[in-house]
C-alpha positions in Angstrom: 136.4 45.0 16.6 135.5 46.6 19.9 138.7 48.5 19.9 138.1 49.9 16.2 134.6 51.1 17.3 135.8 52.8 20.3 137.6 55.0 18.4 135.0 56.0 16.5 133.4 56.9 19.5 130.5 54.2 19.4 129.9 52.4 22.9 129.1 48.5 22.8 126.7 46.2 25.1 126.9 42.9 25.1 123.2 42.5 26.8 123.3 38.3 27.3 126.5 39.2 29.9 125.4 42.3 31.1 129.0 44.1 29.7 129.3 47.8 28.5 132.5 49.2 27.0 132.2 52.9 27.0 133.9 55.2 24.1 135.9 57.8 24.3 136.1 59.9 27.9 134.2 57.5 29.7 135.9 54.6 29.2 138.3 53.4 32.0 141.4 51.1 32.4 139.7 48.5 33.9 137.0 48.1 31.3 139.9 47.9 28.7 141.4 45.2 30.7 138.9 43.2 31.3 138.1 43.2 27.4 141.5 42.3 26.5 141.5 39.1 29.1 138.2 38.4 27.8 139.7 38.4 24.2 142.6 36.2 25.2 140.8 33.9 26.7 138.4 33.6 23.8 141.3 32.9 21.0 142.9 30.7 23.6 139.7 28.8 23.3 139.3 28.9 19.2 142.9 27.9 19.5 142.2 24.8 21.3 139.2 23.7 19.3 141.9 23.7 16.2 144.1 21.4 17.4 141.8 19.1 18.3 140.0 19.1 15.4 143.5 18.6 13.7 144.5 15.8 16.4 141.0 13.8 15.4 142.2 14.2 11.8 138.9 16.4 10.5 139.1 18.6 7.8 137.2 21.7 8.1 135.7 23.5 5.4 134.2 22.2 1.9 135.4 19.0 0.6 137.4 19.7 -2.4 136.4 18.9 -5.7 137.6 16.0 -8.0 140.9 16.5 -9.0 139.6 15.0 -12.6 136.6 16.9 -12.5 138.6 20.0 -12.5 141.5 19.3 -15.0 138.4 18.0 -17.1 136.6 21.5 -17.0 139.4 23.1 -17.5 140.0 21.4 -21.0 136.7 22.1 -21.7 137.3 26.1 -20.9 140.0 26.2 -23.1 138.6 24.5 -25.9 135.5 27.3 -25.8 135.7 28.2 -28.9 135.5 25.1 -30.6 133.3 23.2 -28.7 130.6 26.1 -28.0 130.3 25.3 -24.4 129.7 28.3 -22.0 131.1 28.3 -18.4 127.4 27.3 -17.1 127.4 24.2 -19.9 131.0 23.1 -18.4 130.2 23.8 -14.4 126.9 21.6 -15.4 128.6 18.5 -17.1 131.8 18.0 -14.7 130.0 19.6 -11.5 132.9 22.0 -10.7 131.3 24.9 -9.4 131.6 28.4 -12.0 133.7 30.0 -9.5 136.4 26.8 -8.9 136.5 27.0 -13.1 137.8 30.8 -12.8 139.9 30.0 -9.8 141.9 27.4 -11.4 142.2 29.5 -14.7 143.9 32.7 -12.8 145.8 30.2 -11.5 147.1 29.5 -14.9 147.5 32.3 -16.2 149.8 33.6 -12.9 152.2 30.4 -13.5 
């Protein structure tokens, strides 16, 4: 992100550690390195904290929904017309959030 606003010619400070990468003319090799070391070292870090979330078998992220739950909804969706529900009426009686609902049916409708 630094890089992109650099060449747009905006300078950034980070001003907890004191650091200022300079756009443009006034920027130097030695800035640029240090900013790419300090970028390795950062995804080296994320990196890390991956597999160790993997090894301790967490799962990040929202749990997913019940696979009933879902396939229930979706019957629901496609049987609109009949039954008068809306998407709010169906996302209220199985708990599947709206957006899962419309997920699942583009998925559908790709396959």
């Amino acid at each position: 992100m630094v890089q992109k606003l650099n060449a747009k010619e905006i300078s950034v400070q980070f001003i907890r550690d004191n650091m200022e990468f300079m756009a443009g003319a006034d920027s130097n090799s030695i800035q640029t390195l240090l900013f790419n070391i300090l970028e390795s070292f950062a995804q080296f870090e994320r990196d890390l904290i991956v597999e160790r979330t993997k090894l301790q078998g967490k799962h990040m992220g929202r749990p997913s929904r019940s696979k009933k739950n879902v396939e229930r909804a979706l019957e629901l969706y496609k049987q609109r017309e009949t039954n008068g529900m809306s998407v709010n009426d169906i996302a209220k009686l199985t708990s599947v959030p709206r957006s899962t609902i419309y997920a699942e049916v583009r998925k559908t409708k790709r396959n």
